[in-house]
C-alpha angles and dihedrals in degrees: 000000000000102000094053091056083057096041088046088050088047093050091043094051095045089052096048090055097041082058098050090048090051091053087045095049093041083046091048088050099043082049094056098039087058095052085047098053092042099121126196113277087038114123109226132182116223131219091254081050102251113153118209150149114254114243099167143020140181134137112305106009146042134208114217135194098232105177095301102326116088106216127196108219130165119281086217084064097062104117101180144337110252098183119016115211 
């Protein structure tokens, strides 16, 4: 009797932590479909929490409109799209 209470815990916390690792993983690809669909004239927030206008993309980097300065930063670093064009 014994021996199925441990099999059924074993079942129950494998599946607890198979489901965590699927919401991590939906949550890492939504993330990184929205950095690859950011286009130029959207406003995005950054993770150092600069706001700007794209300008530029390519690869790796984008160019914003930050106030008057236009400032090169790291695509990877897009957080989220605040107005999309």
């Amino acid at each position: 009797m014994e021996d199925w209470l441990m099999i059924i815990i074993v079942v129950l916390l494998f599946l607890y932590i198979l489901l965590i690792v699927l919401k991590s993983f939906n949550k890492r690809k939504k993330y990184l479909q929205m950095q690859s669909q950011v286009k130029i004239g959207e406003q995005v927030l950054f993770s150092n929490g600069l706001v700007g206008q794209i300008k530029n993309l390519n690869k790796e980097k984008a160019t914003i409109e930050c106030g008057n300065a236009d400032l090169e930063v790291d695509r990877a670093s897009i957080q989220m799209i605040l107005k999309r064009r």
